[in-house]
DRENRO-566556 format. One record per residue (C-alpha): z, y, x; chain; residue number from 1. Coordinates in steps of 0.05 Angstrom, whole numbers, plus 5000, padded with zeros to 4 digits. Example, Ala and Ser with C-alpha at 12.3 -4.5 7.8 and 13.67 -1.06 7.14 Angstrom:
   pz   py   px ch   i
 5156 4910 5246  A   1
 5143 4979 5273  A   2
END
This chain:
   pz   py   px ch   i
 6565 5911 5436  A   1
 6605 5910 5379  A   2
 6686 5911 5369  A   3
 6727 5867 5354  A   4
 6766 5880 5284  A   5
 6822 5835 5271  A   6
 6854 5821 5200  A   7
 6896 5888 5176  A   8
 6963 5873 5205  A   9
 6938 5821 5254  A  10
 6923 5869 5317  A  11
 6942 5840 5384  A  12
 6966 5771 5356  A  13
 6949 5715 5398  A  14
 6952 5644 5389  A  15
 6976 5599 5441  A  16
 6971 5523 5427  A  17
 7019 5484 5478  A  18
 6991 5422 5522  A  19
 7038 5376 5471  A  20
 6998 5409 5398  A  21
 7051 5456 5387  A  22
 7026 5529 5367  A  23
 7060 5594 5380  A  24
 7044 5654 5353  A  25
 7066 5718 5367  A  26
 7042 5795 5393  A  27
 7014 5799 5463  A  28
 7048 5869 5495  A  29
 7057 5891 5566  A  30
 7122 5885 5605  A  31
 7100 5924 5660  A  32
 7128 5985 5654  A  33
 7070 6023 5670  A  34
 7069 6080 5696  A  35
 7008 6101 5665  A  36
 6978 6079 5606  A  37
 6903 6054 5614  A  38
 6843 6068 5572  A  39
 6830 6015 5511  A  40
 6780 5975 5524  A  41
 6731 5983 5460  A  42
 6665 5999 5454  A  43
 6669 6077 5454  A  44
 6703 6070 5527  A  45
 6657 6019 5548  A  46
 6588 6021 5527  A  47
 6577 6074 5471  A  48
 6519 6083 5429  A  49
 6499 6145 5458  A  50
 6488 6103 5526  A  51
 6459 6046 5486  A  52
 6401 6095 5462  A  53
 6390 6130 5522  A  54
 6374 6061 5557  A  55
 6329 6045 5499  A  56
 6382 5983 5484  A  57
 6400 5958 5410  A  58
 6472 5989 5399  A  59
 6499 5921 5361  A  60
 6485 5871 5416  A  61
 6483 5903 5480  A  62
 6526 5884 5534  A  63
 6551 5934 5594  A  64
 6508 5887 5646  A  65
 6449 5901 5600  A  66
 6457 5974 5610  A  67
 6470 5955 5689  A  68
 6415 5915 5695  A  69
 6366 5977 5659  A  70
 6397 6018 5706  A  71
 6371 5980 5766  A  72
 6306 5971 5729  A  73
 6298 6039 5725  A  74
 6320 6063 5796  A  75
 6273 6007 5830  A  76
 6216 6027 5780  A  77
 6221 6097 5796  A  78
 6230 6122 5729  A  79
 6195 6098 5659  A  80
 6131 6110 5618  A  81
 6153 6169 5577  A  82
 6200 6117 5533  A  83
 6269 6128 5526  A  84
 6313 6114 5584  A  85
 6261 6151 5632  A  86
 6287 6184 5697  A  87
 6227 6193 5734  A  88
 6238 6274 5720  A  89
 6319 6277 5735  A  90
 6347 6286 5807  A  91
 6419 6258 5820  A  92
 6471 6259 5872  A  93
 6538 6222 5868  A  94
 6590 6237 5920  A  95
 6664 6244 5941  A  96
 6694 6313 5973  A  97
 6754 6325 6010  A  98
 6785 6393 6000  A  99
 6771 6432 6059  A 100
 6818 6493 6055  A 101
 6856 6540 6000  A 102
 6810 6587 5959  A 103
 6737 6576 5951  A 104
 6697 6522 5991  A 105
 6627 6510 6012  A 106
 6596 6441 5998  A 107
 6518 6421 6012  A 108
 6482 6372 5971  A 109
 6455 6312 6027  A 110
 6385 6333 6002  A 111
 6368 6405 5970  A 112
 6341 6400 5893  A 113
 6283 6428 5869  A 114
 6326 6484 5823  A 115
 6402 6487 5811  A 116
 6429 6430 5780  A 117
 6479 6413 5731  A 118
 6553 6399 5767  A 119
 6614 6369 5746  A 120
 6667 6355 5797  A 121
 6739 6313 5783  A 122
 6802 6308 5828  A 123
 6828 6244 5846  A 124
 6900 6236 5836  A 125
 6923 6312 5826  A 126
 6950 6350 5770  A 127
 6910 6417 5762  A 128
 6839 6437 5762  A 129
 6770 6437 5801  A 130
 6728 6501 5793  A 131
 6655 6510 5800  A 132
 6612 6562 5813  A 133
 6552 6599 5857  A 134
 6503 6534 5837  A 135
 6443 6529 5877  A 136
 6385 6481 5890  A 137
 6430 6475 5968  A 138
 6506 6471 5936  A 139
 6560 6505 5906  A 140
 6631 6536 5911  A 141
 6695 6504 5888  A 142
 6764 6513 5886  A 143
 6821 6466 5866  A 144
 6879 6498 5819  A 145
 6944 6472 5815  A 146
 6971 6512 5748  A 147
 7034 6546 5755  A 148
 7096 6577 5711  A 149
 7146 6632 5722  A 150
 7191 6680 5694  A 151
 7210 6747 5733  A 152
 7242 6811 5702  A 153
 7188 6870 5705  A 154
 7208 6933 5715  A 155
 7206 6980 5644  A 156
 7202 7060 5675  A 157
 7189 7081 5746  A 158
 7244 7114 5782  A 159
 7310 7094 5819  A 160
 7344 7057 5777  A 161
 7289 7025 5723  A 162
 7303 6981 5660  A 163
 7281 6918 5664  A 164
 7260 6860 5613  A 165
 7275 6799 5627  A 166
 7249 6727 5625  A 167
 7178 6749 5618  A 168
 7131 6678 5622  A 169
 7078 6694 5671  A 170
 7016 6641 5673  A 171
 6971 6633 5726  A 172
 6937 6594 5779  A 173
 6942 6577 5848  A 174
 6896 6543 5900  A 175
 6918 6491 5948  A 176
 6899 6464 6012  A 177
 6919 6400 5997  A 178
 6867 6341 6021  A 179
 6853 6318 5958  A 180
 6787 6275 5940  A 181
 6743 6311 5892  A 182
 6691 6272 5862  A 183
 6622 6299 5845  A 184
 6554 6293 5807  A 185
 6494 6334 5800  A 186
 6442 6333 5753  A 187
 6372 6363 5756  A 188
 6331 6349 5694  A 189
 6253 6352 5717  A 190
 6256 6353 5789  A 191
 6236 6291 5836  A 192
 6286 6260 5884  A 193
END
């Protein structure tokens, strides 16, 4: 897959020619006042080389459904023959988790792994933090963190009638209840699921 580059000072021009022959140019934008801007598609975000060599597929011409289609290959295969793009020796699970509860939570992989895998977990939709720890073949803790700000006045001396500074930032965390959807993989590397 490779990008597309257009002529320096050309990017997002289109060319529209009318049903009657007339042409239009001009510079295709959004008028959708997003509320979020989306990831460019190019060939970084898409299909990047890294991927492209992994799967054993030539990084100029290869296509995303050429990686899917190496994908499901592999996965009905069971793996390779030592080439690159094997996964006969990698265990995976893919899965979504709703919160449970303030603090840290329990969760059990479907099927136990041979050792403790690699995890990474992402929150749907929330602005703060999923933490990770306690990793074991069975599961592993996590707690979401909504980030928090604050000023208070802290007290100088002990006594009756303390100084105090004021406007001191304090940073910290705090977990939440909140039923959010967590997202989650793990990855054992030489295991067999």
């Amino acid at each position: 897959m490779r990008d597309r580059l257009p002529e320096l000072g050309k990017a997002n021009r289109i060319r529209i020619t009318m049903d009657d022959g007339q042409v239009v140019e001009g510079v295709l934008s959004y008028a959708d006042n997003a509320r979020q801007e989306g990831s460019v598609y190019s060939k970084g975000n898409v299909l990047p080389d890294a991927v492209c060599i992994a799967l054993g597929l030539n990084t100029d011409t290869a296509e995303p459904k050429d990686a899917f289609e190496m994908l499901a290959a592999l996965a009905v295969s069971g793996g390779g023959s030592g080439d690159v793009g094997e996964l006969e020796d990698t265990a995976l699970e893919v899965g979504t988790i709703t919160n449970a509860g303030a603090g840290w939570n329990t969760f059990k992989f479907r099927e136990a792994f041979d050792a403790a895998p690699q995890v990474v977990c992402q929150a749907e939709d929330f602005d703060g933090i999923v933490q990770v720890k306690s990793i074991t073949a069975d599961g592993f803790l996590y707690c979401l963190r909504t980030l928090s700000t604050g000023s208070y006045y802290t007290g100088g001396s002990s006594g009756s009638t303390p100084s105090h500074s004021a406007n001191t930032l304090v940073n910290g965390s705090t977990t939440t209840a909140t039923a959010v959807k967590i997202r989650y993989m793990a990855i054992e590397y030489g295991g067999e699921r």
